[in-house]
C-alpha positions in Angstrom: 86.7 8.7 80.3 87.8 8.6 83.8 87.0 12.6 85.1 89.2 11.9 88.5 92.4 11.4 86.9 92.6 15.4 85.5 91.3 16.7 88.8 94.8 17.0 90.7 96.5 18.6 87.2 93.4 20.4 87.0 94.1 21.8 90.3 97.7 22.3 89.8 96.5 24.5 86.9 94.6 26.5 89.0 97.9 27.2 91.6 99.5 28.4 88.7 96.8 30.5 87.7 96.6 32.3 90.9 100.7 32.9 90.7 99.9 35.0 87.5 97.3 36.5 89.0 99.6 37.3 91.5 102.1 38.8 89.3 99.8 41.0 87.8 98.8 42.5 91.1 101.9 43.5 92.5 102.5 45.2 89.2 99.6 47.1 90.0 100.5 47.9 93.2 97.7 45.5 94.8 100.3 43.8 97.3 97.1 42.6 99.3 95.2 41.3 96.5 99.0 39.7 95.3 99.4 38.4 99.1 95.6 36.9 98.7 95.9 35.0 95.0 99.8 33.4 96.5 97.5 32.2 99.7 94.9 30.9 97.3 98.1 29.0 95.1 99.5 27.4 98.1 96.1 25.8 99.0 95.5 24.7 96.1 99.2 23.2 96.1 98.1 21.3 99.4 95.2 19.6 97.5 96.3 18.5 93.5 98.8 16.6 95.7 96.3 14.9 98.3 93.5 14.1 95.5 96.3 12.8 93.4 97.0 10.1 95.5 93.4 9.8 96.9 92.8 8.5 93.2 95.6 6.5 92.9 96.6 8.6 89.9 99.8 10.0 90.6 102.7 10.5 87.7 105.5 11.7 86.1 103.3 14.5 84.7 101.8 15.9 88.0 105.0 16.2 89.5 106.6 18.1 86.4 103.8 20.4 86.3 103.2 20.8 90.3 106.8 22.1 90.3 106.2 24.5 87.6 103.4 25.9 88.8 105.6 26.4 92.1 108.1 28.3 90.5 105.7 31.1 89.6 103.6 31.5 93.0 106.3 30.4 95.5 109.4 31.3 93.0 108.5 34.2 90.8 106.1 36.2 92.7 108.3 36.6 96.2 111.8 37.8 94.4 109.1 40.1 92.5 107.7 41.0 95.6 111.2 42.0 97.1 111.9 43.8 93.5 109.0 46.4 94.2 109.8 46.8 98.0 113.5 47.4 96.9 112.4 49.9 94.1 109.3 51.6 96.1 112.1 52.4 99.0 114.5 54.2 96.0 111.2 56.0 94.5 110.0 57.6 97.8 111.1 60.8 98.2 110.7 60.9 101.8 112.8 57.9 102.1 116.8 57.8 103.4 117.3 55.6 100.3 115.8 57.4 98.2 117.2 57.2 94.4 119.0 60.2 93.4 121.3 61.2 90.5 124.7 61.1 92.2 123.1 57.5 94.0 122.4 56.1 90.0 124.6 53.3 90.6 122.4 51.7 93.1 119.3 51.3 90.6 120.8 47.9 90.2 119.6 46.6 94.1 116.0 46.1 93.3 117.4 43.2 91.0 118.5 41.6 94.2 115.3 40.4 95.3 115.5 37.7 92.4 117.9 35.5 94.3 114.9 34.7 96.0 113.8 33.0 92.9 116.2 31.7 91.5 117.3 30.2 94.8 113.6 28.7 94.6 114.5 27.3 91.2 117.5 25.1 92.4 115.5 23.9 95.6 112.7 22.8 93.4 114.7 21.1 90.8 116.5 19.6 94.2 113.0 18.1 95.0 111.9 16.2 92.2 115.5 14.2 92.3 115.8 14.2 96.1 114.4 10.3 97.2 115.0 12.0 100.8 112.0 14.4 100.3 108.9 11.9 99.8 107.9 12.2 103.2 109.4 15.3 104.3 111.2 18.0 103.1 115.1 19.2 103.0 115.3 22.6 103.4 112.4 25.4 103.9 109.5 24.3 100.8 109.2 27.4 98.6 105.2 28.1 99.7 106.5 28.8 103.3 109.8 31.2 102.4 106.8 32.6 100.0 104.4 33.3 102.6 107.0 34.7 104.6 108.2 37.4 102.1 104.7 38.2 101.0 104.0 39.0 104.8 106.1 41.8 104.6 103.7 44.2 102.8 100.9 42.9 104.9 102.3 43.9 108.2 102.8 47.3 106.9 99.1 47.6 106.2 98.3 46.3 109.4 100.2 49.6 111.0 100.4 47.9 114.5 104.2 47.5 115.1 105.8 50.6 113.6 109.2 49.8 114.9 109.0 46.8 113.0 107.9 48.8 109.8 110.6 50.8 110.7 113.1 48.0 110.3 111.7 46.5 107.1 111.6 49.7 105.4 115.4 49.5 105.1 116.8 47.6 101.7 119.8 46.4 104.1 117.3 44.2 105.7 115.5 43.3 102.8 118.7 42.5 101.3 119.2 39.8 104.7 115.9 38.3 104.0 116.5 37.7 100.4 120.1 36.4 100.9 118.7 34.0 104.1 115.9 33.0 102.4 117.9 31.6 99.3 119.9 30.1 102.1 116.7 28.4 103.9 115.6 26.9 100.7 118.2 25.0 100.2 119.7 24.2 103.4 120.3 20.7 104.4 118.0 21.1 107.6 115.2 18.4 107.8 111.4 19.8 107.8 108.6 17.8 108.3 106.3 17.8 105.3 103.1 20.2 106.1 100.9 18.0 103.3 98.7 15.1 105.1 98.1 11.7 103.2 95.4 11.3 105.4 93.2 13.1 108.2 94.3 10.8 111.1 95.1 12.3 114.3 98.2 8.9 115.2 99.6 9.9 111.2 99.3 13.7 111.5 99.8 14.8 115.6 102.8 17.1 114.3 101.2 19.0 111.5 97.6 19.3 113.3 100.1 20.6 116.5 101.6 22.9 113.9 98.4 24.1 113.0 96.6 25.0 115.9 99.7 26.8 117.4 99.8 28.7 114.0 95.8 29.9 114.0 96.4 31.2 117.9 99.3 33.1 116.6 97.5 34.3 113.9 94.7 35.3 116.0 96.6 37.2 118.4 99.1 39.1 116.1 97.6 39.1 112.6 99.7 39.0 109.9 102.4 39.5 112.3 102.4 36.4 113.2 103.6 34.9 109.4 107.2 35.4 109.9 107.1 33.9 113.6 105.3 31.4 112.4 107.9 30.4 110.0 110.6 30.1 112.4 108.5 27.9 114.6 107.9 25.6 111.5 112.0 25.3 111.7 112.4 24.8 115.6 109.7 22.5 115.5 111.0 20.2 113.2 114.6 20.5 114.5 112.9 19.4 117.9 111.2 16.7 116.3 114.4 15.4 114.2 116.4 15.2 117.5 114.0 13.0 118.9 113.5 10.6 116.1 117.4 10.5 116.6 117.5 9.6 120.3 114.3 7.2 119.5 
């Protein structure tokens, strides 16, 4: 029995794992634990792929199951993520929005937050028909819009830019970053893809550019830095499709 050929699914498995682990934290209130198992999903999301190919054992099967897994850590988990920010804003009493009796009707905006992940099933049931996204992707990949949303709790604990708690702790701005994520997913915007087939510097100069602007920005603004980095994922590949055009 060949042992290499159930290592990538294996793997797969254990992304999907971390999404219910994930779940279970913000349900619990743990948002860093929560932001900590999605981190742990979306590596593992970067490998099952890489070893599948490494040994040659790529199918039908994998690709069912990578996108399922997907749909719990990068689909599930962020529109639940935005549900509790939505609901903790309505439940704090020392809140502007907080929910009160004559304000009942509004109970229904935490729900919101779910376009998020429902907008994440469509763009990956998009993929796996899509023969435009083999080598890169159409739209922002669910594990990015994911990190981005699960950032959100994290820059609050880091307490450094309390303006910019100040603006997130308002469900009309949630409410933007739901609606322009669902819009980002799905997009017809070309991204480069962020997996590598190989480690070679002439095959992988973007992503390894990518990277190491990403760990200075991470370094110098802490989780700050997730949303920012993000939008430089976009501009970057916008940059890099306009010059494959003019090439």
């Amino acid at each position: 029995m060949q042992i290499k050929k159930y290592i990538p699914n294996t793997i797969t498995l254990l992304n999907l794992s971390s999404g219910l682990l994930a779940v279970i934290a913000i349900f619990k209130g743990y948002y860093d634990e929560a932001f900590i198992f999605v981190c742990l999903g979306i590596f593992f999301d970067f490998w099952d792929g890489f070893f599948a190919r490494k040994f040659n054992v790529s199918g039908e099967l994998g690709l069912q199951l990578d996108s399922m897994a997907d749909m719990v850590t990068s689909g599930v988990v962020p529109g639940l993520m935005l549900f509790k920010l939505f609901e903790n804003l309505q439940m704090d009493s020392s809140s502007p929005y907080f929910l009160t009796e004559e304000s009942w009707y509004m109970g229904f905006v935490p729900y919101l937050g779910f376009i998020v992940t429902l907008a994440s099933a469509y763009r990956l049931a998009k993929f796996n028909i899509d023969t435009r996204q083999t080598d890169s992707f159409i739209g922002l990949p669910t594990p990015a819009n994911a990190l981005f949303i699960m950032s959100i709790p994290m820059i609050e604990y880091a307490g450094t830019y309390e303006w910019l708690m100040m603006v997130l702790n308002n469900p009309f701005v949630l409410l933007g970053i739901a609606m322009l994520s669902a819009y980002m997913l799905n997009a017809e915007i070309p991204l480069f893809s962020l997996k590598v087939k190989d480690f070679s510097w002439a095959n992988n100069k973007l992503q390894m550019f990518f990277l190491a602007v990403s760990i200075v920005m991470l370094a110098l603004l802490s989780f700050t830095a997730l949303p920012f980095i993000i939008l430089f994922y976009v501009i970057l590949s916008v940059i890099n499709n306009a010059f494959l055009i003019k090439k």
